[in-house]
LUMZARO-696361 format. One record per residue (C-alpha): residue number from 1; x negated, y, z negated. Coordinates in steps of 0.02 Angstrom, whole numbers. Example, Ala and Ser with C-alpha at 12.3 -4.5 7.8 and 13.67 -1.06 7.14 Angstrom:
2
  seq       X       Y       Z
    1    -615    -225    -390
    2    -684     -53    -357
END
This chain:
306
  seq       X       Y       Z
    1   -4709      95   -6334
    2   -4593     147   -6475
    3   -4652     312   -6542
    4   -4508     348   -6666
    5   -4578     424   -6829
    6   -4487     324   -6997
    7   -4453     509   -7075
    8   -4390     603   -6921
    9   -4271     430   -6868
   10   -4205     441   -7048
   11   -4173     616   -7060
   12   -4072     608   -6897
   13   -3985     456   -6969
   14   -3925     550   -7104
   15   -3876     670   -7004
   16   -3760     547   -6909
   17   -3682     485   -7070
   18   -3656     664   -7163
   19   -3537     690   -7009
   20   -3457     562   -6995
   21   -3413     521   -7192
   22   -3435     693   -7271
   23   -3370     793   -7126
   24   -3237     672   -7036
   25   -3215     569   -7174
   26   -3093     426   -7149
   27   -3069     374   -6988
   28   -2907     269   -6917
   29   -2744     268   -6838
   30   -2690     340   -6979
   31   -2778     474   -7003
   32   -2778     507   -6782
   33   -2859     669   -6785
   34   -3014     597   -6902
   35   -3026     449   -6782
   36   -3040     552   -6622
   37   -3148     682   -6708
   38   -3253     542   -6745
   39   -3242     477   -6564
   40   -3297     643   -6513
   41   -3465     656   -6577
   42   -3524     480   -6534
   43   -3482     541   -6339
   44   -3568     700   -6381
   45   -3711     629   -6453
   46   -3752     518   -6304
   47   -3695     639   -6182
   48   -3856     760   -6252
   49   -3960     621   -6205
   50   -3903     621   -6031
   51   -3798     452   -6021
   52   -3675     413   -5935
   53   -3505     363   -6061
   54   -3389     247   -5994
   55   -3221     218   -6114
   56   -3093      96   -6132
   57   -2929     184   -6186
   58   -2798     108   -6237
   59   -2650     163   -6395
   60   -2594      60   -6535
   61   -2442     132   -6641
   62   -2423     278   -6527
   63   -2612     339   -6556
   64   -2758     374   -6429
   65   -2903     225   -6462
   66   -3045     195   -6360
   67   -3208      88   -6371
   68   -3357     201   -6320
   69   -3503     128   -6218
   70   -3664     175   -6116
   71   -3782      42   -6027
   72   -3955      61   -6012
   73   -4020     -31   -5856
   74   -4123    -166   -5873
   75   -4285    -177   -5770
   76   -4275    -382   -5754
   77   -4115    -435   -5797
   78   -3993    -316   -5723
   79   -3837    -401   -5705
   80   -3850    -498   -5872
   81   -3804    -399   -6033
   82   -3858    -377   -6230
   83   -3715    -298   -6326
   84   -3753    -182   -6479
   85   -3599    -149   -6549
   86   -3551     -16   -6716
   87   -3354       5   -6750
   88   -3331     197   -6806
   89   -3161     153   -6906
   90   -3157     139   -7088
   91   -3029      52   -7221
   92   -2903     177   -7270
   93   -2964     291   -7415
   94   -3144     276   -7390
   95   -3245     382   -7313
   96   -3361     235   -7241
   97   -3547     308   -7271
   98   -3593     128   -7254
   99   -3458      45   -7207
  100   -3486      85   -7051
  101   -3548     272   -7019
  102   -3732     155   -7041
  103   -3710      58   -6900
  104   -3635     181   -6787
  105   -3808     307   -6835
  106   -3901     171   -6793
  107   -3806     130   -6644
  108   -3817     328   -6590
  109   -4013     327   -6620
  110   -4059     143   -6534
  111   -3988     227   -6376
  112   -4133     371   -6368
  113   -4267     248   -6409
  114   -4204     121   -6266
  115   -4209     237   -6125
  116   -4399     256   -6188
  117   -4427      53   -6196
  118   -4359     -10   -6048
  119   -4250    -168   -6092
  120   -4271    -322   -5984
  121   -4114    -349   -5997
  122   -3960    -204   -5983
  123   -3918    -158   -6131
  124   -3736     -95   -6169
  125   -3723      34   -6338
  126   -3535       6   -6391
  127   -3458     105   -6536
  128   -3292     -20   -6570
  129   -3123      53   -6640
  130   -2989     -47   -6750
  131   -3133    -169   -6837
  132   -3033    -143   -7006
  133   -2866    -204   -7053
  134   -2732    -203   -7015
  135   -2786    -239   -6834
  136   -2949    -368   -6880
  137   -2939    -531   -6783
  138   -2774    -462   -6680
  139   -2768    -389   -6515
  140   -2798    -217   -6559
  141   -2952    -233   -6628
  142   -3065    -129   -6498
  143   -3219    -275   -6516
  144   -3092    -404   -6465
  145   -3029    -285   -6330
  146   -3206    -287   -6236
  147   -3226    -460   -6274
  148   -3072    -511   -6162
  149   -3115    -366   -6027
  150   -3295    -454   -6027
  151   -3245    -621   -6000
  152   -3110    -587   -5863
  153   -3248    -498   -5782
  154   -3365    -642   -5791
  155   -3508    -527   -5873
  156   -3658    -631   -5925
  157   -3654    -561   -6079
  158   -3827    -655   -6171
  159   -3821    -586   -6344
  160   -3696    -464   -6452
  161   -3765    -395   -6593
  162   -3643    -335   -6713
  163   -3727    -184   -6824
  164   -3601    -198   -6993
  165   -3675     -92   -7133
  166   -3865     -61   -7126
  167   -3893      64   -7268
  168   -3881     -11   -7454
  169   -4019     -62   -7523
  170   -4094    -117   -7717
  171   -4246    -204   -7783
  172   -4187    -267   -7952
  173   -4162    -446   -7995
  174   -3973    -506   -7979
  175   -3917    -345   -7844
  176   -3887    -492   -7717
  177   -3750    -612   -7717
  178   -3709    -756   -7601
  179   -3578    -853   -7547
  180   -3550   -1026   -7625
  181   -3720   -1116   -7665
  182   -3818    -999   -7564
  183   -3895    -927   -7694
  184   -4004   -1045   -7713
  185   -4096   -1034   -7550
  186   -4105    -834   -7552
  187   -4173    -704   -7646
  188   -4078    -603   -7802
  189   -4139    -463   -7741
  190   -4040    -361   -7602
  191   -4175    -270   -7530
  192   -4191    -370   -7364
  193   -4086    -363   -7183
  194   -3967    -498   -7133
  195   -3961    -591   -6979
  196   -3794    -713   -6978
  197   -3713    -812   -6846
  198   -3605    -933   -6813
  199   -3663   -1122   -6775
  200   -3644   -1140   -6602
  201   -3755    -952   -6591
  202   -3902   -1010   -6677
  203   -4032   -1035   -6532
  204   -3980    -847   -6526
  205   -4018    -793   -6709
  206   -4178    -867   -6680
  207   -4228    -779   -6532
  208   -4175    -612   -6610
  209   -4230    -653   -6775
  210   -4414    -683   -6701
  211   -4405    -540   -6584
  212   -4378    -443   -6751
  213   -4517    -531   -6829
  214   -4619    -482   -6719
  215   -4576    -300   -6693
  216   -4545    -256   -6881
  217   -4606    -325   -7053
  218   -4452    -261   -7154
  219   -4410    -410   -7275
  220   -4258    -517   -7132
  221   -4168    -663   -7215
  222   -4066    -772   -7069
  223   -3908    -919   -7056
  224   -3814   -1003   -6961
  225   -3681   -1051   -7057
  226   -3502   -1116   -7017
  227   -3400    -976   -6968
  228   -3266    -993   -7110
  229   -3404    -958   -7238
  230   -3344    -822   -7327
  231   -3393    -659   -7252
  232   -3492    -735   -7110
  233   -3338    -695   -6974
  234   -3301    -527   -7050
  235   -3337    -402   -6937
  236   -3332    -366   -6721
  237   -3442    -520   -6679
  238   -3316    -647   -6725
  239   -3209    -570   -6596
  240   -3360    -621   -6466
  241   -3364    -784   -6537
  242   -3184    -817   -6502
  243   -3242    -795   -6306
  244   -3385    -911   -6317
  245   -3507    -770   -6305
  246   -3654    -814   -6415
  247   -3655    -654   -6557
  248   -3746    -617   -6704
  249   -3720    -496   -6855
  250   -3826    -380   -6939
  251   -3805    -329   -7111
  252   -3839    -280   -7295
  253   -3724    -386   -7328
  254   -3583    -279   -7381
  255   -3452    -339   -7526
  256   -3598    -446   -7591
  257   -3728    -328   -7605
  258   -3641    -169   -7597
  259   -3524    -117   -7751
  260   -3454      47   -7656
  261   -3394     -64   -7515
  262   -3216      11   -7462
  263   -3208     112   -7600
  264   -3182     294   -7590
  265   -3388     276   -7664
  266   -3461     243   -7492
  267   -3532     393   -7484
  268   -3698     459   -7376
  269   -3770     490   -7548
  270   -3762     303   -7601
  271   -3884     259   -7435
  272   -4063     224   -7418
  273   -4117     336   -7256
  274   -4292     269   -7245
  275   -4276      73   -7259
  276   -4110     115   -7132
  277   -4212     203   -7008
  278   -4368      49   -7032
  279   -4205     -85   -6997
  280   -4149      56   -6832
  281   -4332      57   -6757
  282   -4344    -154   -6779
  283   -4190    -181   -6694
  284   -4266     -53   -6534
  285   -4399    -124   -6534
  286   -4327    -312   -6532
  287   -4187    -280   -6418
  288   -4296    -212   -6291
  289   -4423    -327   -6312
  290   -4305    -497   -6283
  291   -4359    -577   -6101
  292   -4276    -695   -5988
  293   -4364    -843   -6071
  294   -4229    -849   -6192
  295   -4093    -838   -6067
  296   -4066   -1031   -6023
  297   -4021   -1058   -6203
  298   -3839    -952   -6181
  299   -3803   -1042   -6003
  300   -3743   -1204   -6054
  301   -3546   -1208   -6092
  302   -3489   -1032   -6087
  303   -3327   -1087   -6166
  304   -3347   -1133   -6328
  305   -3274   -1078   -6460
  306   -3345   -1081   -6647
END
């Protein structure tokens, strides 16, 4: 049973994101002691919690990079995987409160209340390096990086869940925008989580999407949508895609709702801590909750791409 308390989950997740975008600020290759600094305290955070980090180093342009993961056994589905992945990077000249210091908090606290659920399935945490450019959708993008280590591997990997920006919220009319003709099948208002995939994922969104339902009632708005819709690709689950791993991202939607977004504005102050920590505690809860019923859906044709 999930026991997290909405106040004490969002205090801690501000704590997370005062660190890493007040006190690290921006974090990339080109700023090398930021993005190791940064690096640091997601091992140190899950280290307190007695897990076991694993790491996959590797440099790009002469600096130290590594993807940052702990697995969390599951109790029915051992050798078959959901990934939660967070990159920890930000744009240059942005301190990333949101963009992604969000996910990675959320990432960070999801750990703790998963070693109180019990997943069905094992559950591997990832905090991804290199998401932003220059190195999205080339080979030193960290996501992309696991996502060829997986599949040489053979890991059954049943779901990724990429957490991209979870903190900006607003309830007045006309805060949400929309790709192309969207707009007319969602709401104005950007006061809701998104769940987006690609096409050939969507048996996936659903499954998560009701697992969610069912843990959480924070407002969820879902598509499957063709993966050159613009935005829909933008962020570490594309790289899973390109594997044929079924992946699905979760969002405020970013550029479209967000007007900070990789801007030196995406600040911790700019967050909302308590609809962010009600979003954290529904994706627990839903993670943990997903069963082998669902697994048969992910089986068929392991190589597609989309």
């Amino acid at each position: 049973m999930l026991t997290a308390h909405i106040p004490d989950l969002a205090a801690a997740l501000e704590r997370h994101v005062k660190v890493l975008a007040r006190d690290i600020g921006e974090r990339n290759v080109f700023r090398p002691d930021a993005l190791q600094a940064a690096a640091d305290y997601i091992v140190q955070q899950w280290t307190r919690r007695g897990c076991a980090v694993t790491r996959q180093d590797y440099q790009v342009r002469g600096v130290a990079c590594a993807n940052i993961e702990v697995a969390l056994a599951g109790c029915v589905q051992a050798d078959e995987f959901i990934v939660l992945g967070a990159h920890y990077d930000t744009v240059r000249n942005s301190p990333g409160a949101d963009d992604n210091a969000s996910g990675v908090a959320a990432l960070l606290e999801i750990v703790g209340m998963l070693q109180a659920l019990s997943p069905q399935y094992t559950v591997r945490c990832v905090a991804f390096v290199n998401e932003e450019a220059p190195f999205f959708f080339r080979g030193d993008m960290g996501s992309l990086r696991y996502a060829r280590a997986a599949r040489l591997r053979g890991d059954r990997i049943r779901l990724m869940l990429s957490l991209e920006m979870l903190g900006y919220y607003q309830d007045e009319p006309g805060t949400q925008r929309y790709p192309p003709l969207l707009r007319y099948f969602y709401p104005a208002r950007g006061n809701f989580i998104a769940f987006v995939s690609n096409l050939r994922s969507a048996r996936r969104l659903r499954w998560i999407v009701d697992a969610f339902q069912a843990s959480s009632s924070f407002p969820l708005e879902a598509a499957a949508l063709p993966w050159w819709v613009p935005g829909v690709a933008l962020s570490d689950h594309s790289s899973f895609w390109r594997l044929g791993y079924p992946a699905v991202m979760v969002t405020d939607t970013a550029y479209l709702r967000n007007p900070h977004y990789h801007t030196a504005h995406d600040v911790p102050a700019t967050l909302d801590y308590g609809r962010m920590a009600a979003v954290t505690r529904g994706l627990a809860a839903s993670v943990a909750s997903l069963g082998p019923r669902g697994a048969s859906l992910a089986r068929r044709r392991p190589q597609e791409k989309g």
